[in-house]
MARLOKE-647819 format. One record per residue (C-alpha): residue number from 1; residue in one letter; x, y, z. Coordinates in nm, 4 decimals, always signed. Layout:
<rs>
<NUM,"A",<X,Y,Z>>,
...
</rs>
This chain:
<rs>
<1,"X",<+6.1506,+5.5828,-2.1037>>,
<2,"X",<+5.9493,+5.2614,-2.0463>>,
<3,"X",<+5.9660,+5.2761,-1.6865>>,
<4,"X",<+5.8506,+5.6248,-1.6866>>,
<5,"X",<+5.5535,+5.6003,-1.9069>>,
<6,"X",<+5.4603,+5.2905,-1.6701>>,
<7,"X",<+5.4739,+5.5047,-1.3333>>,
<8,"X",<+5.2741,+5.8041,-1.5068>>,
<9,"X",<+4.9992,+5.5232,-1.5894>>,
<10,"X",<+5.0122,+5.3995,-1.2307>>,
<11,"X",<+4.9547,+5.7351,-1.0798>>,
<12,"X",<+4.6722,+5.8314,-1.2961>>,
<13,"X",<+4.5407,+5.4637,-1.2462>>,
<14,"X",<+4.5851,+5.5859,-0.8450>>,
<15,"X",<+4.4173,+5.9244,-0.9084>>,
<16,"X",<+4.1121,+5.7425,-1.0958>>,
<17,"X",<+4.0570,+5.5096,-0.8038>>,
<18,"X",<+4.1066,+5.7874,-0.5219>>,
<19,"X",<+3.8279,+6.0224,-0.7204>>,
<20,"X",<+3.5945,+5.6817,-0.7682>>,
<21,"X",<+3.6134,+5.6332,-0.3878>>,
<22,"X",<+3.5945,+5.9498,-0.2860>>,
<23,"X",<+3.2531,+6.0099,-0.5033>>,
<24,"X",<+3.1250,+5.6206,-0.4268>>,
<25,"X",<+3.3009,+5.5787,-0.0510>>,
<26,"X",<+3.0177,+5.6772,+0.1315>>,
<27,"X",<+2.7558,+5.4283,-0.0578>>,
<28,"X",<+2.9793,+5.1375,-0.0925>>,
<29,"X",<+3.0561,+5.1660,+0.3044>>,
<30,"X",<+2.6596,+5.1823,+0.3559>>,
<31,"X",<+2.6046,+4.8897,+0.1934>>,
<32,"X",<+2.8695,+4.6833,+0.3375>>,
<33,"X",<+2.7348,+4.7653,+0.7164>>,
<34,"X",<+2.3748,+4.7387,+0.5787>>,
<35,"X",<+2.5043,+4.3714,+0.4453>>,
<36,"X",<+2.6030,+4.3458,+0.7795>>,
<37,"X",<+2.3718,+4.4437,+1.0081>>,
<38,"X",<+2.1226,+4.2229,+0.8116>>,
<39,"X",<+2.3575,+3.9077,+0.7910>>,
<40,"X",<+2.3887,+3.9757,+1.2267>>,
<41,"X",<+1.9545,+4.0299,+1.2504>>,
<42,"X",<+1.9310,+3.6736,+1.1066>>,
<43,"X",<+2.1871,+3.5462,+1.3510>>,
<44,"X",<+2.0085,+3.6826,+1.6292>>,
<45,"X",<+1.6654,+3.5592,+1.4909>>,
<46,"X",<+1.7758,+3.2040,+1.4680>>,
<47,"X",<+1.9563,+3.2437,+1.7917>>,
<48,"X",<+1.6608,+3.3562,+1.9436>>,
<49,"X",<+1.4299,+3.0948,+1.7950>>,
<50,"X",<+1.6546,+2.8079,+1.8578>>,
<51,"X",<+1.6743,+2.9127,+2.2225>>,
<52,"X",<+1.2690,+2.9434,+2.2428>>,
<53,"X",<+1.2420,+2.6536,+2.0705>>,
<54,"X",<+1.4876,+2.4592,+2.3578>>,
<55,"X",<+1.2681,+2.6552,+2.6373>>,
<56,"X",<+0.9630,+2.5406,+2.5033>>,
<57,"X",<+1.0498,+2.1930,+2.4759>>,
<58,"X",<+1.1478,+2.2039,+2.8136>>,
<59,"X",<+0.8515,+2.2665,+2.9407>>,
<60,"X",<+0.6668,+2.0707,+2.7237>>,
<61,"X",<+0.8531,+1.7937,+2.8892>>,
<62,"X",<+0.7989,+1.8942,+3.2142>>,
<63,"X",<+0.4417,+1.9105,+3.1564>>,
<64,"X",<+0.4244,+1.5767,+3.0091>>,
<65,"X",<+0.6178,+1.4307,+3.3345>>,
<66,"X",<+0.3363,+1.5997,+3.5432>>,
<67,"X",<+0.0802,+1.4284,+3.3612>>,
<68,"X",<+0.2500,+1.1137,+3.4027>>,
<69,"X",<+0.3214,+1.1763,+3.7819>>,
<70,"X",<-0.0645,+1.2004,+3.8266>>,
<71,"X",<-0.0818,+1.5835,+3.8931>>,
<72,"X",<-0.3243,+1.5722,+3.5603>>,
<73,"X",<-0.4818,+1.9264,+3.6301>>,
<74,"X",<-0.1417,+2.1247,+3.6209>>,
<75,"X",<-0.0323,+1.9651,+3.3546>>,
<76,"X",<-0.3382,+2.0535,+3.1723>>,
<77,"X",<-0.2794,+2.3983,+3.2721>>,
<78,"X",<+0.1009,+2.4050,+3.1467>>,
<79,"X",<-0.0040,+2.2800,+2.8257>>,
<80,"X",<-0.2603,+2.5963,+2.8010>>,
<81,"X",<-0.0116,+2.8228,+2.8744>>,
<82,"X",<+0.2744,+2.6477,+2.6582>>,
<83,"X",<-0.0273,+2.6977,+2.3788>>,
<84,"X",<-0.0399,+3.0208,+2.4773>>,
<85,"X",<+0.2867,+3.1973,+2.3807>>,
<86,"X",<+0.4930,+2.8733,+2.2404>>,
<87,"X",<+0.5357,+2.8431,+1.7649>>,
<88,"X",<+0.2408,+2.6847,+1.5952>>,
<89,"X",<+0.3669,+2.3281,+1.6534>>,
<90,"X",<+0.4235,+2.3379,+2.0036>>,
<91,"X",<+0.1052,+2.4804,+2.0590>>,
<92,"X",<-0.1296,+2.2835,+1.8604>>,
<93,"X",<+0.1252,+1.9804,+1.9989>>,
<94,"X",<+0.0078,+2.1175,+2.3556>>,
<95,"X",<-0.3535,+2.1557,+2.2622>>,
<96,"X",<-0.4182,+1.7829,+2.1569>>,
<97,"X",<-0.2000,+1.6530,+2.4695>>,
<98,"X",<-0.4445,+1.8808,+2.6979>>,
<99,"X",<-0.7312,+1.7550,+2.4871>>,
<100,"X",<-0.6164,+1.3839,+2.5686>>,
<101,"X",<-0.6253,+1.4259,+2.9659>>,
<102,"X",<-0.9419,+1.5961,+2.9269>>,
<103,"X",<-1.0419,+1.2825,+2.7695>>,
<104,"X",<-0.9139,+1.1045,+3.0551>>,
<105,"X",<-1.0645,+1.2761,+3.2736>>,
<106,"X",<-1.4161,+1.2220,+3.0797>>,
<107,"X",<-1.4775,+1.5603,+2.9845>>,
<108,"X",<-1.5517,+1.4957,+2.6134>>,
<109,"X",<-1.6910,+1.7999,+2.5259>>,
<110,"X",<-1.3633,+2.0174,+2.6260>>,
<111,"X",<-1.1437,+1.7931,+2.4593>>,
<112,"X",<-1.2928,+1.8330,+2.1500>>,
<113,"X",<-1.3035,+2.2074,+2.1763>>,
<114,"X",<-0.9487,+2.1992,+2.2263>>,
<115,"X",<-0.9003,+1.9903,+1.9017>>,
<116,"X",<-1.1066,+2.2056,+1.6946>>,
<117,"X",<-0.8636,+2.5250,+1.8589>>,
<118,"X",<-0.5037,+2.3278,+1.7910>>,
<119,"X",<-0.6840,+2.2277,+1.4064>>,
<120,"X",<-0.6607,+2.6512,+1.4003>>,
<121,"X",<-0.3486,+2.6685,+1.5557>>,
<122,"X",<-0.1017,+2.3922,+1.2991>>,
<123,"X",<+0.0526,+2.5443,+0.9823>>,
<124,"X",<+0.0422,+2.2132,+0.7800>>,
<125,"X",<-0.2198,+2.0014,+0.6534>>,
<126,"X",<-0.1856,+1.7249,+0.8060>>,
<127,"X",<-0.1403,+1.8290,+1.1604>>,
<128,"X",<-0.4522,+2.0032,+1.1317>>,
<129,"X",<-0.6406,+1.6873,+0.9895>>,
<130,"X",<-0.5326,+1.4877,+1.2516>>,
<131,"X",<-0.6655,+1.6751,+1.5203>>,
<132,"X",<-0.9604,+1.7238,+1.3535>>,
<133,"X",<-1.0240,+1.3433,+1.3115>>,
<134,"X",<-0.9620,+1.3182,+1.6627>>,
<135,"X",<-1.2531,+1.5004,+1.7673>>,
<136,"X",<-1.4081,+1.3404,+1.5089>>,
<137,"X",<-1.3729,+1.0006,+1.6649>>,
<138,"X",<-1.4258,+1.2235,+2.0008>>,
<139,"X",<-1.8162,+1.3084,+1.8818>>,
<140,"X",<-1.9180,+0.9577,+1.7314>>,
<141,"X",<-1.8110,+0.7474,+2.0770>>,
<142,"X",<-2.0513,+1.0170,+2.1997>>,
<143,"X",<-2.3109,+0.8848,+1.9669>>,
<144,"X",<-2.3187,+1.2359,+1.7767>>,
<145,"X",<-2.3515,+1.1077,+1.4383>>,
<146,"X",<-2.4515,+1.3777,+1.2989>>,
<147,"X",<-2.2131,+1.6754,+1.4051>>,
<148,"X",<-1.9335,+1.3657,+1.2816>>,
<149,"X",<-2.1118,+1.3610,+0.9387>>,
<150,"X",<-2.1013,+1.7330,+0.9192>>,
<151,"X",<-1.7109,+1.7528,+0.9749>>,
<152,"X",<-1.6213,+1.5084,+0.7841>>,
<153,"X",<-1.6323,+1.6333,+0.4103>>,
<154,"X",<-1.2926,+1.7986,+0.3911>>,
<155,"X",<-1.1621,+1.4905,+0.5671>>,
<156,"X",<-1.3021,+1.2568,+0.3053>>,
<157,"X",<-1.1477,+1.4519,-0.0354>>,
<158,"X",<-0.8966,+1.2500,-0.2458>>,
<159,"X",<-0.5361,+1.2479,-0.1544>>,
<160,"X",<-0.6288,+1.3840,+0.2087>>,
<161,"X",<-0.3877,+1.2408,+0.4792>>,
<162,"X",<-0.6547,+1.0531,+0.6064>>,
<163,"X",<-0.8995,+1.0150,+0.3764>>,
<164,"X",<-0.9917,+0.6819,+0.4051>>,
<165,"X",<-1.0045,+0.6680,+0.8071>>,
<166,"X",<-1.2723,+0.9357,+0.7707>>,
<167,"X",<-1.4567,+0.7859,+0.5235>>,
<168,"X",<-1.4693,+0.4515,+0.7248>>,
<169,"X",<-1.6212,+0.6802,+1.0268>>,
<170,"X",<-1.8405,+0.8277,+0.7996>>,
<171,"X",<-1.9693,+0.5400,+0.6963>>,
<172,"X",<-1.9838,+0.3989,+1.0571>>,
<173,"X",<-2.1885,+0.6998,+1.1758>>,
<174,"X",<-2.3962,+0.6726,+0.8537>>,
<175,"X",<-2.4937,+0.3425,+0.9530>>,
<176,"X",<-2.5843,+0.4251,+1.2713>>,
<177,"X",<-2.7723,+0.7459,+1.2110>>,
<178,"X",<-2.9828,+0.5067,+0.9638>>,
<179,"X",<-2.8326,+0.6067,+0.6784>>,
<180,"X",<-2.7955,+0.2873,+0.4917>>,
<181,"X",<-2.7551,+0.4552,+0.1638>>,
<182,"X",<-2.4218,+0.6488,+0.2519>>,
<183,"X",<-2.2640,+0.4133,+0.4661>>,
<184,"X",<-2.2713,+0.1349,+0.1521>>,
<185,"X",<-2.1335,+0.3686,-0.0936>>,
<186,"X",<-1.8528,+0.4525,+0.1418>>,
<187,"X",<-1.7588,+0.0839,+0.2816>>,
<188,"X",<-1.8042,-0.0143,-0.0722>>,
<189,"X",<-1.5890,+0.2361,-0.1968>>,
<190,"X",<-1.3099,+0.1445,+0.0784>>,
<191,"X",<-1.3942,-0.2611,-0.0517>>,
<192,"X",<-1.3296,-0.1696,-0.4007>>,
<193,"X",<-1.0826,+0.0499,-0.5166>>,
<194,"X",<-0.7046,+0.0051,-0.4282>>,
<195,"X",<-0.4306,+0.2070,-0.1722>>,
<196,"X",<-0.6782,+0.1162,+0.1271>>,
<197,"X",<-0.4977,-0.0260,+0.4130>>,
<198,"X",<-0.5581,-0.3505,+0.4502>>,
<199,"X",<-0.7085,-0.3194,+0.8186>>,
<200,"X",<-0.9453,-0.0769,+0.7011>>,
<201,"X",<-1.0387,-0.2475,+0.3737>>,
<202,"X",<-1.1471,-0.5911,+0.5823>>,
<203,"X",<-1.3529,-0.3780,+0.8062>>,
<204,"X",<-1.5294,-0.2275,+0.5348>>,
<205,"X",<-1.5978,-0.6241,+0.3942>>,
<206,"X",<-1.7422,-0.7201,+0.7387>>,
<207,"X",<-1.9564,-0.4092,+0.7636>>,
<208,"X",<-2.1159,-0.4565,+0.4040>>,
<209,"X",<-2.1649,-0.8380,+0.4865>>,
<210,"X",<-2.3142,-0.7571,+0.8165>>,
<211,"X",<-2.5525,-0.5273,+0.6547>>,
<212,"X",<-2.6204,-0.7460,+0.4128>>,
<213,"X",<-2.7261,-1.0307,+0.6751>>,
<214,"X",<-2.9342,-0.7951,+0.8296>>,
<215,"X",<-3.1393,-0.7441,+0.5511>>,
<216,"X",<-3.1483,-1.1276,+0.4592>>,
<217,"X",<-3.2813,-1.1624,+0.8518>>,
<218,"X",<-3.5433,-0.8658,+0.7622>>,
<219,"X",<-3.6694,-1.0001,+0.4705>>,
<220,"X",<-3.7136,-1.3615,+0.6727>>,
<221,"X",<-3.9312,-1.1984,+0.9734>>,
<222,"X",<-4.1081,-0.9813,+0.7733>>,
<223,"X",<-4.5145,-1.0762,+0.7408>>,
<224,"X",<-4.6638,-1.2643,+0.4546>>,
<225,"X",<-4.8956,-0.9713,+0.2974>>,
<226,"X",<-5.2689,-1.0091,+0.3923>>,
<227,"X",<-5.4828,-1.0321,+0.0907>>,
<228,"X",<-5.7965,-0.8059,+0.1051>>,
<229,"X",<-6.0898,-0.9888,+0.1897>>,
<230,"X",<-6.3272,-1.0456,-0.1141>>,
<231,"X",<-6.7292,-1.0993,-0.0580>>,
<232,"X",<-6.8556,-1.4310,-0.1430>>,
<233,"X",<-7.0606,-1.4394,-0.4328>>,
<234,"X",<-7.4075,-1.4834,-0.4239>>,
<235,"X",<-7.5835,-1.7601,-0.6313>>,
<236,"X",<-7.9138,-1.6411,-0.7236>>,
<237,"X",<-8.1881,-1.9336,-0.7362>>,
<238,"X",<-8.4373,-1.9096,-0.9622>>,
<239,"X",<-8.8057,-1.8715,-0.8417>>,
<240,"X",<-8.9570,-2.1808,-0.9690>>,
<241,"X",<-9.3090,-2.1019,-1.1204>>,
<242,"X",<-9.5918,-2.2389,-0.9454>>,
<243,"X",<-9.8125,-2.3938,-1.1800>>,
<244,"X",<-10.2348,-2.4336,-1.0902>>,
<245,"X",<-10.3537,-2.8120,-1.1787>>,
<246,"X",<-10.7701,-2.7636,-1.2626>>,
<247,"X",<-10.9708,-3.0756,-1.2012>>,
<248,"X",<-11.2361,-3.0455,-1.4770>>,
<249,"X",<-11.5724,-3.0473,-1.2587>>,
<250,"X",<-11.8038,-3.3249,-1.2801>>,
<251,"X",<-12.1359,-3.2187,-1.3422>>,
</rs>
């Protein structure tokens, strides 16, 4: 009686199943290929990306060889078309390395466009500060103290990557634009507070010393003020009376 009761519970467990699958078949199956077909997209995405990223290094390579093989203006051009097509890192790795043989080369002003381009081109933060220093450094060897003043705010904020690089340029191109004023409070901040690199905190030292001598030497040369000239006084004489003797007359 047991055993029968048992099977009569498995069949109706059977029939509850069949009519489940039979209603829920068809969605179930869907989302198992949908799983699927997803799972296999990602496969092929990283498949795809790890074999562009393997092409572009390539040629990155072979660009860098070219350079190095003196054919300077090919290379230049490989990097520009690497830049071109290649993931943000590549390219904004191929637009400093084309900005560096324009360099070379001694055009200045297309390097520095190229930095400010791969500073557009980098995802993180400090890829993009780096090139932007760069041209940075770039515009002050030119002697454009000013346009390096101008770019150099964001640089400068706390925490930046290279915060205190750009505020030792700042302060250099301060100085030499004749802004005395700025370049002391940032060598004297780099002097005085701690984290600075050493290298950069002794150049900061010798910069407010030499500044300081300079005045000293200033203050040497510098003319004795000329007193304005004062008219002598004049010392009045008194007239002194004439005085009339009269003889009496003899008569």
């Amino acid at each position: 009686m047991v055993d029968f009761i048992n099977e009569v519970e498995e069949e109706l467990r059977k029939d509850e199943y069949n009519r489940l699958l039979r209603r829920y078949g068809p969605l179930i199956v869907a989302v198992i290929v949908a799983i699927v077909a997803v799972t296999g997209y990602m496969e092929y995405q990283k498949f795809s990306k790890d074999k562009a990223a393997r092409a572009t290094s390539a040629s990155y390579v072979a660009a860098s060889d070219k350079a190095a093989a003196g054919n300077v203006d090919q290379s230049i051009s490989d990097f520009m078309a690497i830049a071109d097509k290649a993931p943000a890192g590549y390219a904004g790795l191929s637009l400093v390395r084309a900005a560096a043989l324009k360099l070379e080369a001694g055009d200045s002003a297309e390097a520095v466009r190229l930095l400010d381009r791969a500073a557009g081109v980098f995802e993180t933060r400090r890829h993009e500060q780096l090139a932007q220093i760069k041209a940075a450094y770039i515009l002050a060897n030119d002697g454009a103290y000013s346009d390096v003043i101008n770019r150099l705010g964001p640089l400068m904020e706390k925490d930046a990557p290279y915060e205190f690089l750009a505020r030792e340029l700042m302060g250099f191109a301060a100085l030499k634009s004749g802004d005395e004023t700025l370049a002391r409070e940032q060598f004297g901040y780099l002097e005085s507070i701690p984290g600075v690199p050493a290298t950069i905190k002794e150049r900061a030292k010798q910069n407010l010393s030499l500044m300081r001598t300079a005045d000293a030497a200033a203050a040497m040369q510098a003319p004795e003020p000329v007193a304005p000239e004062t008219a002598p006084l004049e010392t009045a004489t008194p007239e002194t009376p004439t005085t009339q003797i009269e003889t009496p007359n003899e008569n």
